[in-house]
N, C-alpha and C positions, 0 to 999 in steps of 0.2 A: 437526550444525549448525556450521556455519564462519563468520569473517569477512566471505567474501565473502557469503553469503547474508542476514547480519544487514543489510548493505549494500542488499542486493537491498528488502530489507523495508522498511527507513529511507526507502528512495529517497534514499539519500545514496553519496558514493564510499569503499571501503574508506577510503581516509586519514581519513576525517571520522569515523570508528567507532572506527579504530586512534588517532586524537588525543583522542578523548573515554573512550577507556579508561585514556591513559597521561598525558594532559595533557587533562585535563577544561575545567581555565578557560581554555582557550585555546579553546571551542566556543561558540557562543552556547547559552543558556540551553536554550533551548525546543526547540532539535536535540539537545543534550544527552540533556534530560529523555527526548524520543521513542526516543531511541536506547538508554535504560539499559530504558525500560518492554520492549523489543524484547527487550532482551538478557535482564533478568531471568523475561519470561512463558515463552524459549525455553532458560531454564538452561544459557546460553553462557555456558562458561570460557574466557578465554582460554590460550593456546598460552605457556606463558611463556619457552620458550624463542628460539619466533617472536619473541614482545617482545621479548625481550633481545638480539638479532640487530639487530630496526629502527630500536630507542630506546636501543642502547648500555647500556643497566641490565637489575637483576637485577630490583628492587622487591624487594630483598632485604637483611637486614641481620643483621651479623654479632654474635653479642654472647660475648664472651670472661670464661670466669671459672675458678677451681680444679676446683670441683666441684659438683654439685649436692646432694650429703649433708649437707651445711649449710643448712638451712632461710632463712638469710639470702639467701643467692645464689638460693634458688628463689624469693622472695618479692620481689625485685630481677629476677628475669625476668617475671616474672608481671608487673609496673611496665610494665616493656619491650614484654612483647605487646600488652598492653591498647591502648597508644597505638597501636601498628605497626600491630594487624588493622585500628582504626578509619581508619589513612592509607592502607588497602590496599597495607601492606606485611608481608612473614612474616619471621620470625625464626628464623636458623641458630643455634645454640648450640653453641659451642667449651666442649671441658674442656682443662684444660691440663696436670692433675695427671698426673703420670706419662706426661709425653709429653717427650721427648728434642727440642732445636733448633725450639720450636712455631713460633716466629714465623719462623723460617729455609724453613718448609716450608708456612709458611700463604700461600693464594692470594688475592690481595688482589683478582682479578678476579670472585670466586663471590660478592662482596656489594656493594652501592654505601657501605657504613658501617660502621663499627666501633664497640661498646660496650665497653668491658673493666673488669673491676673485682677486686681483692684478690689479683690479677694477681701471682707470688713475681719485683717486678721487683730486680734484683738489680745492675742499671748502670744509669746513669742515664739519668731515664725519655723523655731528650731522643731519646739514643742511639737509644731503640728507635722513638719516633714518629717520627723525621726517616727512619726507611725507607718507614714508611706514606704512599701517595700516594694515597687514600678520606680523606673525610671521619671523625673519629673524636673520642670525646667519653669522657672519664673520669670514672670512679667511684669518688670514698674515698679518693681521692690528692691530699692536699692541699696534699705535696710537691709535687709540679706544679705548683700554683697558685703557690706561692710563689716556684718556681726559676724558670717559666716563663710568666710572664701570659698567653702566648697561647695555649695548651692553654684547650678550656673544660672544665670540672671541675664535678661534683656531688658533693655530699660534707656529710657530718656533722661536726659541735665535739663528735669525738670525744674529743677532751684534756678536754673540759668533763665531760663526760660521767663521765670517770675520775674526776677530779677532784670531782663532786657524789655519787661514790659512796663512794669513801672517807670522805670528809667527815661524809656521813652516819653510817656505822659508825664512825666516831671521836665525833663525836656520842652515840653510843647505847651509848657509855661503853669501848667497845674499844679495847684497846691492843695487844695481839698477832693481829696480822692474817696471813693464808693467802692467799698471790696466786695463781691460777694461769691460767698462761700459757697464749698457743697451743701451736700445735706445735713442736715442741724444734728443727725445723731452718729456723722462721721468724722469716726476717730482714729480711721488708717495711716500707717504711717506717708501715706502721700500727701495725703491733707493735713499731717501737724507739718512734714516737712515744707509745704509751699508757705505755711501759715505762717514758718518760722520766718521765712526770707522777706515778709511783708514787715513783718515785726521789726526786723533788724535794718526794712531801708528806713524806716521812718525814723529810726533810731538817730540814723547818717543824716537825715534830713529834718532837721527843726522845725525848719521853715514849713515845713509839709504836716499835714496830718490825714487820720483818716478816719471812718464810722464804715460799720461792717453787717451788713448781714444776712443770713444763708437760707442760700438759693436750693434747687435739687437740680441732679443731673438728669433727670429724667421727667417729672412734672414740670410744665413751661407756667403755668398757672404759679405753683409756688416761686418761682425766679419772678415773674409779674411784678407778685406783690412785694417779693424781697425789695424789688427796686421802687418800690411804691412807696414804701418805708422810707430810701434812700433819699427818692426828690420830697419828700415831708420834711427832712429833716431842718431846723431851725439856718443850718449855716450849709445850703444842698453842694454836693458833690459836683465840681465839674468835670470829671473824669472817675470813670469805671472799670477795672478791673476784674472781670468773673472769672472763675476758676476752670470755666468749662463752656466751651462756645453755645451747648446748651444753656447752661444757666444764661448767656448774654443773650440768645434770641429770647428769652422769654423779658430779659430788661430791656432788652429793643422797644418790645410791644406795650411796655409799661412807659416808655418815654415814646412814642408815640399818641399812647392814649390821652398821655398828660401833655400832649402840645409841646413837646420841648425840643427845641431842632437837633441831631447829628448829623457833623460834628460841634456845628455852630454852639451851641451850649451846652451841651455833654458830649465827650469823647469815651469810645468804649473799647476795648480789648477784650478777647477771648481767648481759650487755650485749646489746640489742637489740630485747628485744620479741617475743621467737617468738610467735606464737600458741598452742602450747602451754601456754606457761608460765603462763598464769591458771587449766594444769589439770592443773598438778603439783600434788602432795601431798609439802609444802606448796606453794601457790602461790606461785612463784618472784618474788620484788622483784628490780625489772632497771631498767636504764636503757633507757627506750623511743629507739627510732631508727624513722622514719618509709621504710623499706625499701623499702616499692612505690611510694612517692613518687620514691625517687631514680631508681628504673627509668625509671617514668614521666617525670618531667622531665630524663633521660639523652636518651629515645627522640626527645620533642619537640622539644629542641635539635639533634640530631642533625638529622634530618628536615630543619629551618631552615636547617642548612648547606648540605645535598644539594639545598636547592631554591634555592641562593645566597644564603644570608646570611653575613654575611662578620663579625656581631658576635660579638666574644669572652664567653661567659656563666662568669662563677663563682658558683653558686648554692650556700647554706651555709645548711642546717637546723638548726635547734637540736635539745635533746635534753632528756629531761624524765628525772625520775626515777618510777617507776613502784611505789608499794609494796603489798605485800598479806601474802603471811604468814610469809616466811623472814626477817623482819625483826620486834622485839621493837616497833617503831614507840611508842618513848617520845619521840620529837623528832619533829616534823611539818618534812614537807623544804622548803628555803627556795623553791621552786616553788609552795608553796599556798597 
């Protein structure tokens, strides 16, 4: 079954078939309708590359991230699809981790749009959007927002977040605190921006200190030994702070292995919200971040561009803290 014959069956002309597949509300209603009942009874695909030839689009969109072995970035695609398949658009997925000159060799013609998120930008992030000539819409960079008002941007009150997590374990009577970080050669502006907020409680807090060191968001072995380090150290941390609910399963396993009870003598936090995490043992206390949401409302802004909207969106979620059993929960968080 082809084009033309859907044609044939409509009693309409290919263009009235090829306009109602790629540009729908430009058909009136009721030829519409007869033409999808056609297409659907006769389980006509169209050609997309035909498409892309006569309507200049892929119906295709690009979404860029590190990697997929961080359960965040899978749950931030997952956002992504959900919207794309319902606009009758698919989604290409870029890794970028261990790829040499990505954006030098990326072809800006294989997608009408661009997602990218946690992206290791390393110049600024002007530099590299001012080569992009697609539509494109960021994620978690809230540097952008600030340097560039016209980028539009989704993104979490990630600092808050930090910030409402320490608090709490200082709260819950901790004074020697276990940070640990991402990956030891990341230098994106999310991780100097969390890195900042840590710097600046302990500032507020004298009485507190801390020793730090980095975990990977993806290797659970390297978060292990980070925190391996952590309970070695001369004066050990009673409370842990990891930057990524990843990194804190893997210091889960490292205070486990070393006999050390949670919460009873270390208390831990994570950031994010995995869906795992309410089925760790113990059940991991985290900072929720609403993940498929940012995909999602990425995809839909996106989309709004590509179909000409020319409004700049900065949309900023909050972030909740989330408690269950890695935490001694003697203080009720100022969220409840």
């Amino acid at each position: 079954m082809n084009i033309k014959e859907i044609a044939s069956l409509c009693g309409v002309s290919v263009a009235t078939v090829s306009r109602c597949i790629n540009q729908p509300d430009k058909v009136a209603a009721p030829t519409r309708e007869k033409i999808m009942r056609i297409i659907e009874k006769k389980d006509y695909v169209p050609n997309p590359s035909a498409r892309s030839l006569s309507t200049g689009t892929t119906r295709t969109i690009g979404c860029v991230v590190p990697n997929l072995g961080n359960i965040y970035f899978t749950e931030l695609v997952h956002g992504c699809q959900e919207i794309l398949n319902k606009l009758g658009y698919h989604l290409l997925i870029y890794k970028t981790e261990g790829e040499t000159d990505f954006w030098g060799k990326f072809n800006q013609r294989a997608v009408d749009g661009l997602i990218f998120s946690g992206i290791d930008i390393k110049e600024d992030i002007k530099s590299l959007t001012s080569t992009l000539t697609i539509p494109y819409v960021v994620i978690d960079h809230a540097d952008a927002l600030k340097k560039h008002p016209k980028i539009s941007t989704v993104y979490i009150d990630d600092e808050a977040g930090v910030g409402m997590a320490l608090e709490y374990l200082y709260l819950e009577g901790n004074r020697r605190f276990g940070i640990l970080l991402g990956n030891d050669t990341d230098d994106t502006p999310l991780a100097a921006r969390r890195f900042k907020v840590v710097e600046n409680f302990f500032k507020a807090h004298p009485d507190a200190s801390y020793i730090s060191e980095h975990g990977n968001y993806v290797d659970l072995q390297v978060s292990k030994e980070a925190c391996d380090k952590l309970m070695a150290h001369p004066e050990r941390p009673t409370a842990i702070f990891a930057f990524s609910d990843m990194i804190a399963a893997g210091a889960l396993r490292s205070l486990y292995e070393n006999r050390i009870k949670v919460p009873e003598e270390v208390e831990i936090i994570g950031f994010d919200d995995i869906p795992m995490c309410a089925f760790f043992t113990p059940a991991l206390t985290t900072i929720s971040a609403p993940n498929y949401d940012l995909g999602a409302t990425a995809a839909q802004i996106l989309i709004d561009k590509i179909n000409g909207t020319d409004e700049v969106k900065h949309v900023l979620y909050p972030v909740e803290i989330m408690i269950r059993e890695t935490t001694m929960n003697k203080v009720k968080p100022a969220n409840e």
